[in-house]
ChimeraX commands (.cxc) that place a marker at each C-alpha (Angstrom):
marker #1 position -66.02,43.19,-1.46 radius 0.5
marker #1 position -66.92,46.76,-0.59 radius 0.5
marker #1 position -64.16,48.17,1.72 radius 0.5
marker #1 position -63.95,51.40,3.91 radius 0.5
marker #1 position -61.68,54.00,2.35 radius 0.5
marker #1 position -59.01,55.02,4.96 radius 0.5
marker #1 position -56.96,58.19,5.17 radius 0.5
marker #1 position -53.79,58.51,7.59 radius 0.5
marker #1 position -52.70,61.78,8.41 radius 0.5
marker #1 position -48.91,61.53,9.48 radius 0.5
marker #1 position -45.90,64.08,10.32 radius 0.5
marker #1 position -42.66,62.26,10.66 radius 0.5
marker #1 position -41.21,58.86,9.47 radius 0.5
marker #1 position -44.38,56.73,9.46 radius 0.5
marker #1 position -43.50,53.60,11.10 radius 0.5
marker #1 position -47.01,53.06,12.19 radius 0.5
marker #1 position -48.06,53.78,8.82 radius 0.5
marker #1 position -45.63,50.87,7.63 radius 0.5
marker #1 position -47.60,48.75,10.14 radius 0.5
marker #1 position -50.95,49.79,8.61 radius 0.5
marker #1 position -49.49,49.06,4.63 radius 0.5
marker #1 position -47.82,45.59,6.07 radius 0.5
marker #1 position -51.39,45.05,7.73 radius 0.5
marker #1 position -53.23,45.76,4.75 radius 0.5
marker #1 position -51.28,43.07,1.92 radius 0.5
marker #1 position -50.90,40.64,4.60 radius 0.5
marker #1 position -55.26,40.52,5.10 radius 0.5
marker #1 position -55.05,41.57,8.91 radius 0.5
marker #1 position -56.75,44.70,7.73 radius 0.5
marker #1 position -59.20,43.07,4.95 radius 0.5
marker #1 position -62.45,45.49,5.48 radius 0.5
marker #1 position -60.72,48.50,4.79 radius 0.5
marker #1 position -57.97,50.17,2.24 radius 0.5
marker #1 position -55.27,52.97,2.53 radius 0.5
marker #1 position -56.24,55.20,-0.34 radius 0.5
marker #1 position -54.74,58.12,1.15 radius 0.5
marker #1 position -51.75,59.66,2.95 radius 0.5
marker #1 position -51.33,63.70,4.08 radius 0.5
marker #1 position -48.89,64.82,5.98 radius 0.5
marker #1 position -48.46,68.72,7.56 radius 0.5
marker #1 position -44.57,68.16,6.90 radius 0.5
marker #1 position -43.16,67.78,3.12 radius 0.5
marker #1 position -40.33,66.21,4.37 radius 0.5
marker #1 position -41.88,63.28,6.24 radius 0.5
marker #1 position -40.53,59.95,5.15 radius 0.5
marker #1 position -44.19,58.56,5.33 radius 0.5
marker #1 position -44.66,60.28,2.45 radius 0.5
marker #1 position -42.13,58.24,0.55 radius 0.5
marker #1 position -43.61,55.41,2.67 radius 0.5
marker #1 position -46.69,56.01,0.56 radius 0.5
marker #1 position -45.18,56.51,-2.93 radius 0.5
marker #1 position -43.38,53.11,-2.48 radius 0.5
marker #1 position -47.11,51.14,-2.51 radius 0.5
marker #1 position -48.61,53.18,-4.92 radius 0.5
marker #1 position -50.39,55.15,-2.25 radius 0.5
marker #1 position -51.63,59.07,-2.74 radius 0.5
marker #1 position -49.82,61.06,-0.53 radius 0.5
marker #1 position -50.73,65.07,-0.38 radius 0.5
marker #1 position -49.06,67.82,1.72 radius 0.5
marker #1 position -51.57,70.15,3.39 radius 0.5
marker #1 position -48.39,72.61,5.13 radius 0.5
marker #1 position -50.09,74.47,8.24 radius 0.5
marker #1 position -47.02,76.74,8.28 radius 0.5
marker #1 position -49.17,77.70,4.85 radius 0.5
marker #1 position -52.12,78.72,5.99 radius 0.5
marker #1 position -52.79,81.82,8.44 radius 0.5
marker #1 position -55.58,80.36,10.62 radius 0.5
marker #1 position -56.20,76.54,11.92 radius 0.5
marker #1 position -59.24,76.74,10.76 radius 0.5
marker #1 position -58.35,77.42,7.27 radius 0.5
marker #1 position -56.12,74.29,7.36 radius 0.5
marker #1 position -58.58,72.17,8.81 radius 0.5
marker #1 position -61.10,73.57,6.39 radius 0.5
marker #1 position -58.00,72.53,3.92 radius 0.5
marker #1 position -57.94,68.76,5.62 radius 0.5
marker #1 position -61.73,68.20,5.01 radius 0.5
marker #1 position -62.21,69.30,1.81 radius 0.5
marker #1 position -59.53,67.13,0.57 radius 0.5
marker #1 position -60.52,64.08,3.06 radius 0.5
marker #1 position -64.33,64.42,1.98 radius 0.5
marker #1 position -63.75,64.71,-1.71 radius 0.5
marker #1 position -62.77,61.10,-1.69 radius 0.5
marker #1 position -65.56,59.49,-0.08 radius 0.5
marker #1 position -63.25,58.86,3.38 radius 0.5
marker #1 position -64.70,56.28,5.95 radius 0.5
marker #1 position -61.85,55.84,8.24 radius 0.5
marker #1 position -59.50,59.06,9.51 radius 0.5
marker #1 position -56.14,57.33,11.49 radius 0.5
marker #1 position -53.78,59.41,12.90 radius 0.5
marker #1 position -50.35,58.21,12.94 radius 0.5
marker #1 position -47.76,60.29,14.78 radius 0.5
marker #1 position -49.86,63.73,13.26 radius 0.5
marker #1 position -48.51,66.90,15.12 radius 0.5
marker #1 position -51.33,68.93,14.95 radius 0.5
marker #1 position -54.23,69.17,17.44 radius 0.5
marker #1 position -57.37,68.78,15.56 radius 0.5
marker #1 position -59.91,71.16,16.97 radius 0.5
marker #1 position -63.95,70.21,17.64 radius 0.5
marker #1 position -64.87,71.81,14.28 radius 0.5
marker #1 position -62.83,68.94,12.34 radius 0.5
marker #1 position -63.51,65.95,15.42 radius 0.5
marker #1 position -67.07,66.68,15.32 radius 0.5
marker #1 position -67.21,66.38,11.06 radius 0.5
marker #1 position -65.70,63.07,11.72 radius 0.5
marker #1 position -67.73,61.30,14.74 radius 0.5
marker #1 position -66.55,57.89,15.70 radius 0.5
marker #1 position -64.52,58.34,12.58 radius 0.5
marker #1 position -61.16,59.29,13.53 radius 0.5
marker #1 position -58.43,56.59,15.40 radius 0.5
marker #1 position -54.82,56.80,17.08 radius 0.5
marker #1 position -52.76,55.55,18.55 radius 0.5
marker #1 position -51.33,56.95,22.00 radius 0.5
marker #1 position -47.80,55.46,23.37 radius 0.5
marker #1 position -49.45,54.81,26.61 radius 0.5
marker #1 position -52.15,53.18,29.15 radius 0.5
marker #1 position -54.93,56.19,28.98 radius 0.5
marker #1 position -55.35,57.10,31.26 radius 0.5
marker #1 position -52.12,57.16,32.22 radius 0.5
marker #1 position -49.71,59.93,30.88 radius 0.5
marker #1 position -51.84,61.63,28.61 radius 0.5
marker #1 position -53.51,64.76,27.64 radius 0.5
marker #1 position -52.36,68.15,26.50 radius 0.5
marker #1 position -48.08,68.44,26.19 radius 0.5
marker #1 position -48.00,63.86,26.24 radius 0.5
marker #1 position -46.67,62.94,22.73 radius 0.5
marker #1 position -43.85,61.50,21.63 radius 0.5
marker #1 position -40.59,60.21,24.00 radius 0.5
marker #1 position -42.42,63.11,26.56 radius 0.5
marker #1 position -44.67,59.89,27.17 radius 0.5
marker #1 position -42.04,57.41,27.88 radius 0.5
marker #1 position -39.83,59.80,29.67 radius 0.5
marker #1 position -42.96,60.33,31.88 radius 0.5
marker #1 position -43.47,56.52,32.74 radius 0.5
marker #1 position -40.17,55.95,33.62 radius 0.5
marker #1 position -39.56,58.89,35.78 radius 0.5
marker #1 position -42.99,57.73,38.10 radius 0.5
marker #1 position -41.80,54.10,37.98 radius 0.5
marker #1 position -44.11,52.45,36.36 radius 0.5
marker #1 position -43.62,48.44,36.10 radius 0.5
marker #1 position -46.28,48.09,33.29 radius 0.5
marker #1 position -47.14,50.21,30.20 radius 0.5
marker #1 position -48.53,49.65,26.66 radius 0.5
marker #1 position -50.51,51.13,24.34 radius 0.5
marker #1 position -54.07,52.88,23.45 radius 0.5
marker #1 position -56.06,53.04,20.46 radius 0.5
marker #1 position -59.08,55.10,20.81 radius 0.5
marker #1 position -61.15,56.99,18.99 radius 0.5
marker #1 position -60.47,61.07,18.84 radius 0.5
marker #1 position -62.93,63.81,19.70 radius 0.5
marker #1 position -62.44,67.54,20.78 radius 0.5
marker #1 position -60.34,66.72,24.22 radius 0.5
marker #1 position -56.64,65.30,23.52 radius 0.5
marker #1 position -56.64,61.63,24.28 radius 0.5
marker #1 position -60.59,62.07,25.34 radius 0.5
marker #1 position -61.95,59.80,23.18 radius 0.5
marker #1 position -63.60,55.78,23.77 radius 0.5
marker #1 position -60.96,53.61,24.13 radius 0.5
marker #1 position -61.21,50.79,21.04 radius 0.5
marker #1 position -58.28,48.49,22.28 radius 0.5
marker #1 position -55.17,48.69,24.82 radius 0.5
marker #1 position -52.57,46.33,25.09 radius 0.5
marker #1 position -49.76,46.22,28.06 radius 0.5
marker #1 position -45.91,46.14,27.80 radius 0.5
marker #1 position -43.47,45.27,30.71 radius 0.5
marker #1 position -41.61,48.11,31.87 radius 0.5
marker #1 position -37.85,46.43,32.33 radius 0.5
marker #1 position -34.65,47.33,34.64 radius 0.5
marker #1 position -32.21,50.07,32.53 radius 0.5
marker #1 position -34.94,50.75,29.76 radius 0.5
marker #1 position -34.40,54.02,28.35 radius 0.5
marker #1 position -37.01,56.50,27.13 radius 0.5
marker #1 position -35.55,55.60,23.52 radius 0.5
marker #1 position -36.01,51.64,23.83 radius 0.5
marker #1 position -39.31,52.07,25.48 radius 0.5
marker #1 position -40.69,53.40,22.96 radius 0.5
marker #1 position -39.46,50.82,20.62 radius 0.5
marker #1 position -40.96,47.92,22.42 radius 0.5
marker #1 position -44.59,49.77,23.08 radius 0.5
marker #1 position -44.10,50.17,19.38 radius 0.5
marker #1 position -43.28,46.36,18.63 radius 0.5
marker #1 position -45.63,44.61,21.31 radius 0.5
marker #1 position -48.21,47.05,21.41 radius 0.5
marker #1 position -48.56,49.67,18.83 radius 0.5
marker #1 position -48.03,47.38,15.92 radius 0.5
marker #1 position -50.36,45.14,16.81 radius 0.5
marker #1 position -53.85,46.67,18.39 radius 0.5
marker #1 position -53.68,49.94,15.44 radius 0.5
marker #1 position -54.36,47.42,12.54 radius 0.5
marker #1 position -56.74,45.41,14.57 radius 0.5
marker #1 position -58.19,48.46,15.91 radius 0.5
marker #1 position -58.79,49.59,12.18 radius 0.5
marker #1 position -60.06,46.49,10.93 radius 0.5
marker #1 position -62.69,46.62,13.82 radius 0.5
marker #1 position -63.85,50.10,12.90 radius 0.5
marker #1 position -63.41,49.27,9.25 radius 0.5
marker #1 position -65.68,45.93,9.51 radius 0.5
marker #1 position -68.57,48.07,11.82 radius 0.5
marker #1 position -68.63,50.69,8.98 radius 0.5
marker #1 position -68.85,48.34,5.75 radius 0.5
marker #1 position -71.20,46.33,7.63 radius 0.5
marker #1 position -73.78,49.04,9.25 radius 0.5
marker link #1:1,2 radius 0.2
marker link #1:2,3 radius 0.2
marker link #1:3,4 radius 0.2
marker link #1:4,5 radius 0.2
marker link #1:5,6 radius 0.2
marker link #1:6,7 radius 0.2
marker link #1:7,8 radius 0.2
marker link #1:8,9 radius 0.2
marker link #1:9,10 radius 0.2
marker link #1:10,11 radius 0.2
marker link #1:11,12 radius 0.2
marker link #1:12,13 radius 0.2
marker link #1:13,14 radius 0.2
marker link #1:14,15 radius 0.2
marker link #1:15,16 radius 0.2
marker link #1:16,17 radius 0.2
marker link #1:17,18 radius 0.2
marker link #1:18,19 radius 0.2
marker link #1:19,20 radius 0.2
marker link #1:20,21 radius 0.2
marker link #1:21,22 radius 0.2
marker link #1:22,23 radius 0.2
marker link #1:23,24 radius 0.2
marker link #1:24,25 radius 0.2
marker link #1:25,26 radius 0.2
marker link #1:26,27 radius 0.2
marker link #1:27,28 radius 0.2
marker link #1:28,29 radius 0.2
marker link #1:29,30 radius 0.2
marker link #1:30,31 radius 0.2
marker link #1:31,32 radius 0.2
marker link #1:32,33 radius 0.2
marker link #1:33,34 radius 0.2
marker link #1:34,35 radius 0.2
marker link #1:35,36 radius 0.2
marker link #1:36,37 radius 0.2
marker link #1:37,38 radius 0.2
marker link #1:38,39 radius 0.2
marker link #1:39,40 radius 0.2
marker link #1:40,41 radius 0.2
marker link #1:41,42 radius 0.2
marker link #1:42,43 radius 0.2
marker link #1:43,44 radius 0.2
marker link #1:44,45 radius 0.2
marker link #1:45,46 radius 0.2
marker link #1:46,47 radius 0.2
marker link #1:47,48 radius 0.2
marker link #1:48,49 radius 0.2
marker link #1:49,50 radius 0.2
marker link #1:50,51 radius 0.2
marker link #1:51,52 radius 0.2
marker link #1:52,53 radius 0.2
marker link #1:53,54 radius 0.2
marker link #1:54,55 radius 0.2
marker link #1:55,56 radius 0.2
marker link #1:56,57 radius 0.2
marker link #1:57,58 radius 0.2
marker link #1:58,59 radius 0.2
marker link #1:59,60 radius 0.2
marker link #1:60,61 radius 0.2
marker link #1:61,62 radius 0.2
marker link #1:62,63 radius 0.2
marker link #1:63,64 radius 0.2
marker link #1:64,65 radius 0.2
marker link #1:65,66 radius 0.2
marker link #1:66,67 radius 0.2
marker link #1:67,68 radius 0.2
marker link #1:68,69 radius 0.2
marker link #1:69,70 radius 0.2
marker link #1:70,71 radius 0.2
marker link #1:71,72 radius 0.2
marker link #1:72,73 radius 0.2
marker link #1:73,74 radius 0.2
marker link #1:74,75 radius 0.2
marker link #1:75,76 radius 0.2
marker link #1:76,77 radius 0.2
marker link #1:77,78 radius 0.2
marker link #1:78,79 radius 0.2
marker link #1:79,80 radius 0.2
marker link #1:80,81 radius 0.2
marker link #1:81,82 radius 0.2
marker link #1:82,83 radius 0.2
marker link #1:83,84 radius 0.2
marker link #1:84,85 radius 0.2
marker link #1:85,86 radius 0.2
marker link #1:86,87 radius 0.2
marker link #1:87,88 radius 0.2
marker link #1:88,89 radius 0.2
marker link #1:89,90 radius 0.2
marker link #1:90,91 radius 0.2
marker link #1:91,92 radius 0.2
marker link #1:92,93 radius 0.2
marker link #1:93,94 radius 0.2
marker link #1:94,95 radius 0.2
marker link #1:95,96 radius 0.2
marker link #1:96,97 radius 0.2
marker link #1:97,98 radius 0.2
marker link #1:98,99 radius 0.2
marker link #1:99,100 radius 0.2
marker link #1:100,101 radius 0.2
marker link #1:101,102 radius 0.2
marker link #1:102,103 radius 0.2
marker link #1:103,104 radius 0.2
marker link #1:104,105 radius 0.2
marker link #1:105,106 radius 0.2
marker link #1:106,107 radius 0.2
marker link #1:107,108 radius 0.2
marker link #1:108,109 radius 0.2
marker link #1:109,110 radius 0.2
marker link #1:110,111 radius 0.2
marker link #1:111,112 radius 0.2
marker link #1:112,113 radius 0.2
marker link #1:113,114 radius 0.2
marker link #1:114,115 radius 0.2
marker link #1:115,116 radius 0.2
marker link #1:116,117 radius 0.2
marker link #1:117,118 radius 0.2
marker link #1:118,119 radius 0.2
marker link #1:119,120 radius 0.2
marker link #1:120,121 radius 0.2
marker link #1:121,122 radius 0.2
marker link #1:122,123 radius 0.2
marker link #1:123,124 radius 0.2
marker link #1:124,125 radius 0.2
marker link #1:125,126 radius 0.2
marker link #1:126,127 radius 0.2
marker link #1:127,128 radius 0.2
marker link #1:128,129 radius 0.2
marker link #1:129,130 radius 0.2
marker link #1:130,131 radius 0.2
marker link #1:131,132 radius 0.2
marker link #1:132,133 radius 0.2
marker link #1:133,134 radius 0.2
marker link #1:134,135 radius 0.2
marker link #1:135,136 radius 0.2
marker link #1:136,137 radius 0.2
marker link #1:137,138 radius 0.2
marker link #1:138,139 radius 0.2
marker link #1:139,140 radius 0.2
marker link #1:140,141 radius 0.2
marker link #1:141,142 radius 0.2
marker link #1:142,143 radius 0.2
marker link #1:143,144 radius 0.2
marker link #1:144,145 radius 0.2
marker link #1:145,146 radius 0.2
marker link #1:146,147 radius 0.2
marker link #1:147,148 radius 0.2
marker link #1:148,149 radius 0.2
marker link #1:149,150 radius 0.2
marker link #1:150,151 radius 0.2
marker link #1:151,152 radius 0.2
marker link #1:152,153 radius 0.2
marker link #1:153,154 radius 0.2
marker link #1:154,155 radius 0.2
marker link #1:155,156 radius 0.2
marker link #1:156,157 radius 0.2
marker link #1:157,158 radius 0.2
marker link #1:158,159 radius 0.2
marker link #1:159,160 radius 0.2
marker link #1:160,161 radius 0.2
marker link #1:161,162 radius 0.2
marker link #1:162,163 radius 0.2
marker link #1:163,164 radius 0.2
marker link #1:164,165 radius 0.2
marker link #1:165,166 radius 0.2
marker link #1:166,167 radius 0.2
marker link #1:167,168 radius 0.2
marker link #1:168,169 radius 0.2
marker link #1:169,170 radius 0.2
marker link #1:170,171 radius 0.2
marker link #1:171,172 radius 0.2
marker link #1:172,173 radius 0.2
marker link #1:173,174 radius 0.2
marker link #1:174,175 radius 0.2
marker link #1:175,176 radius 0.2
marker link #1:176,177 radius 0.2
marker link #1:177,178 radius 0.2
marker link #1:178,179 radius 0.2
marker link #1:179,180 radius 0.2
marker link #1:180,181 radius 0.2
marker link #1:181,182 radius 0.2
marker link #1:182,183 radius 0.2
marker link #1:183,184 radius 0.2
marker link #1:184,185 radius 0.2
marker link #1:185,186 radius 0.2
marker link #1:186,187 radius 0.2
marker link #1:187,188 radius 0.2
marker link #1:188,189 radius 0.2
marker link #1:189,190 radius 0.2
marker link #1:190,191 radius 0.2
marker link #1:191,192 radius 0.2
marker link #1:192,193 radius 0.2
marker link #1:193,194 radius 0.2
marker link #1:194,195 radius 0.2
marker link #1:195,196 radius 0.2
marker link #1:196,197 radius 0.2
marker link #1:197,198 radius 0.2
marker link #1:198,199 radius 0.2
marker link #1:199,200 radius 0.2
marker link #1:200,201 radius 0.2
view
């Protein structure tokens, strides 16, 4: 069976990534393959993550290079040279500018920690999410998966899926059950949707 070739671009420990590997041997993603790992950190446990299930992982450093465009130009030719259908970012750091979005359209998925659009845009990543839905009150959050273009957390929405807000959460164990519930759950489906459209256009 031909199967889309998917990259994930990562920056810390990779527990979505996990969710992606877990999603791929178990058959919930069966239209598309990891074949690929980067990561702007060389420290990031994802890359281990990757090792573990025979996985390339590379380390394209932007601290390395004197321009984002010359890392970006970096990410593309490394991305392109294997024949990538699929681009998911996974807890990546970097904002991707329109030069890389646009080389990529309807290519590139994450995964925000959130209801877009609710708490998101420019400075939203991270606990800063969580810490943001608690401090309004919020009874209800969840998760996004959408695709990425030029404007942070711009991009059409593939899947969302809600979490319950309860009494004495912290920003900490929020986070953990968006993960869980939502996260988890809607990025491998989300991925075998995309995957699926791409293998069978």
């Amino acid at each position: 069976m031909n199967k889309a070739k998917i990259a994930v671009l990562v920056s810390g420990g990779g527990t979505n990534l996990q969710a992606l590997i877990d999603a791929n041997k178990s058959g919930i993603i069966k239209s598309g393959e990891i074949v690929l790992v980067i990561s702007n950190k060389p420290d990031a446990y994802a890359l281990e993550r990757a090792r573990k299930n025979s996985i390339e992982a590379l380390v394209i450093n932007n601290r390395e290079y004197s321009s984002r465009a010359d890392f970006e130009e970096k990410l593309i030719k490394e991305i392109d040279s294997r024949n990538i259908d699929i681009i998911v970012l996974a807890g990546f750091m970097c904002i991707l500018t329109e030069k890389f979005t646009s080389h990529y359209p309807k290519k590139i998925i994450n995964v925000h920690p959130a209801l877009i659009p609710s708490f998101c845009g420019e400075g939203f990543y991270g606990l800063k999410v969580h810490e943001a839905a608690l401090k309004k009150g919020v009874k209800v959050t969840g998760a996004t998966v959408h695709f990425v273009n030029e404007i942070p957390d711009g991009g059409e929405i593939i899947m969302q899926k809600a979490v319950e807000v309860l009494d004495g959460d912290t920003p900490e164990v929020l986070q953990r059950r968006v993960m869980e519930q939502a996260e988890w759950i809607i990025l491998p489906a989300s991925v075998e949707k995309v995957a699926n459209e791409i293998i069978n256009k």
